[in-house]
C-alpha positions in Angstrom: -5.6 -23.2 16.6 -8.7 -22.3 14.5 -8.1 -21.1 10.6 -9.7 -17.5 11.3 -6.1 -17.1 13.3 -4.1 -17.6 10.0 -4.4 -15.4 7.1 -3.1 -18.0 5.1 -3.3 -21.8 4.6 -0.3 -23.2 5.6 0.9 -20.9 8.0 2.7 -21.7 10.9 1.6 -20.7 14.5 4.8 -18.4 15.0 4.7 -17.1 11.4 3.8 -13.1 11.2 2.7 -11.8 8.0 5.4 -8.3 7.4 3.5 -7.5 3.8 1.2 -8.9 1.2 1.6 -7.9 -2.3 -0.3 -7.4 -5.8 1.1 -7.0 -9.0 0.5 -3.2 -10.2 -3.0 -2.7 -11.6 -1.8 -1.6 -14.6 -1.8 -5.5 -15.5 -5.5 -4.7 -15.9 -5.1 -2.1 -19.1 -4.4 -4.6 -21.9 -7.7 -6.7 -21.4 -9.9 -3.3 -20.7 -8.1 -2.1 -23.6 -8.7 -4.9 -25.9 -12.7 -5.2 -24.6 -13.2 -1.5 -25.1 -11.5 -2.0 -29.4 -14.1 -4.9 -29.7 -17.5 -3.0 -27.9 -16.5 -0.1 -30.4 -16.0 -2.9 -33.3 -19.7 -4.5 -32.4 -21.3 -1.0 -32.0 -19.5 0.6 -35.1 -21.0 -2.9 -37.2 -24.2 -2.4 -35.6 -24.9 1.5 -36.7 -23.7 0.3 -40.3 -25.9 -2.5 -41.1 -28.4 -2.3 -38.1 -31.2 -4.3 -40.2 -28.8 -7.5 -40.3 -30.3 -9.2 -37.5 -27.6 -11.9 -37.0 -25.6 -8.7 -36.0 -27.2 -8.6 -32.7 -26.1 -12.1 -32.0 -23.0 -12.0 -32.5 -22.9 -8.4 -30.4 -24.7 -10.0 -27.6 -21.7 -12.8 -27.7 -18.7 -10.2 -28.2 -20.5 -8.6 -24.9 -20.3 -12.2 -23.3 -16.7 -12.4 -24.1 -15.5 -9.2 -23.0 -16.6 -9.7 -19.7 -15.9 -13.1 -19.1 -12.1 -11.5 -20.4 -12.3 -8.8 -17.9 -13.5 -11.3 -15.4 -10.7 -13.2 -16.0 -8.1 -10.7 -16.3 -9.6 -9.4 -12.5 -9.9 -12.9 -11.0 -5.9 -13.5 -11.8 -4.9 -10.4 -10.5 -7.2 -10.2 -7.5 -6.0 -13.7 -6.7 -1.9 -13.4 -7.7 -0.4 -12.4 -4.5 2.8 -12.6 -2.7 2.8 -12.9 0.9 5.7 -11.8 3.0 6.4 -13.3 6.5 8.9 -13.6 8.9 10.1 -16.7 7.3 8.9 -16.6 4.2 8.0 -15.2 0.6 5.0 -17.0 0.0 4.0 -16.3 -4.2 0.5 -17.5 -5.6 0.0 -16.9 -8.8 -3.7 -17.6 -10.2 -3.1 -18.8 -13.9 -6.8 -19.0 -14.6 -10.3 -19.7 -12.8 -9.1 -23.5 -11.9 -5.3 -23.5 -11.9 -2.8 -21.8 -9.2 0.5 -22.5 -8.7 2.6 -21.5 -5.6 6.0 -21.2 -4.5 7.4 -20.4 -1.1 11.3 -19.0 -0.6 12.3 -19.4 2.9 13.8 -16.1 4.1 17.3 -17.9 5.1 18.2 -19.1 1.3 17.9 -15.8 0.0 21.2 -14.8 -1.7 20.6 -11.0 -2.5 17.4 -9.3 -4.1 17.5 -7.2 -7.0 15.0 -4.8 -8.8 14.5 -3.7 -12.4 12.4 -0.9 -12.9 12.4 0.1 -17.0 10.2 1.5 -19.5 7.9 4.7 -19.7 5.1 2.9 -17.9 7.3 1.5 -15.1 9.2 4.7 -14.8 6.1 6.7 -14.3 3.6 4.4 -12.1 6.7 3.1 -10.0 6.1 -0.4 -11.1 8.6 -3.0 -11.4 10.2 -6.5 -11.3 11.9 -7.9 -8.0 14.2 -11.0 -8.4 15.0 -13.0 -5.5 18.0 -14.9 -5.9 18.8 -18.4 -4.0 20.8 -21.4 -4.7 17.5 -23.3 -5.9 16.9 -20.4 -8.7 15.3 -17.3 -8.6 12.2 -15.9 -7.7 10.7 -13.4 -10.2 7.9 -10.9 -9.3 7.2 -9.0 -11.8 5.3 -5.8 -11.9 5.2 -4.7 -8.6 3.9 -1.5 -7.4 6.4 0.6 -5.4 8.8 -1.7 -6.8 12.2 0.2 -4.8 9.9 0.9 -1.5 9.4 -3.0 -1.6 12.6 -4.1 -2.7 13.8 -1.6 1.0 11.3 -3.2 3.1 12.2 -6.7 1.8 16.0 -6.1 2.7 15.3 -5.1 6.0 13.0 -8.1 6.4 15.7 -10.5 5.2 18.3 -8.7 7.1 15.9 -9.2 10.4 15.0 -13.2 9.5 19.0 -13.6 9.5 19.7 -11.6 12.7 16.9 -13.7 14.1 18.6 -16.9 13.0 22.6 -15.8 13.4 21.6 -13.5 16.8 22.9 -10.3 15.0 25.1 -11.4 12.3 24.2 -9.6 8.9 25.4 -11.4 6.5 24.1 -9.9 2.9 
């Protein structure tokens, strides 16, 4: 079977994907908020003392550095995804350019699911954190959009995985 038949590597011929997932863009704010603070720092420096011309080196380098921040930031979260199959919660998480780490939970070792939604920010933008419990550990995904829509759908598709194993025997 040809890769372009998988949507990911590793997948196995009778695997259907049910959902993929992305942490809440909200992840995003703290590095756009952080570039935006230094741009105003460099601009504010260079409307002050605008004869200095070191000033413009070391703005044209703060510039450099916010985007390659923002870059960053986007690349992680672009890139962090959980992947939800018939057999499996598949979790990728890109910890910078070069380095990814993954975890897969098969759908039978999952114990019970739980959901934490807290804070003003989570309250209001409907983000929050899933914990998949299993006799290995847990699996934590935090900052999920439509956390309590996700944490439904991901009962029923464990509920489903199990009927499919135990012919109809629910077992959660």
């Amino acid at each position: 079977m040809l890769m372009a038949d998988k949507d990911f590597t590793g997948q196995a011929d009778d695997e259907v994907v049910k959902m993929v997932l992305h942490r809440h863009w909200s992840v995003l704010l703290k590095p756009l908020f952080l570039s935006l603070v230094i741009n105003i720092g460099v601009i504010t420096l260079l409307c002050l003392w605008p004869k200095y011309q070191w000033l413009w080196y070391v703005a044209v380098i703060a510039v450099v550095l916010v985007i390659w921040n923002v870059f960053h930031a986007w690349i992680r979260w672009y890139y962090s995804v959980y992947v939800v199959t018939n057999r499996r919660i598949k979790q990728q998480i890109q910890r910078s350019l070069f380095r990814k780490t993954s975890t897969d939970v098969y759908l039978d070792k999952v114990q019970t699911i739980s959901y934490n939604i807290s804070g003003l920010r989570g309250s209001l933008s409907g983000y929050g954190t899933l914990v998949l419990h299993t006799i290995a550990g847990d699996m934590v995904m935090t900052k999920i959009a439509n956390c309590e829509e996700v944490y439904s759908r991901l009962l029923e598709i464990v509920r489903q995985s199990r009927g499919n194993v135990e012919q109809g025997n629910d077992n959660e």
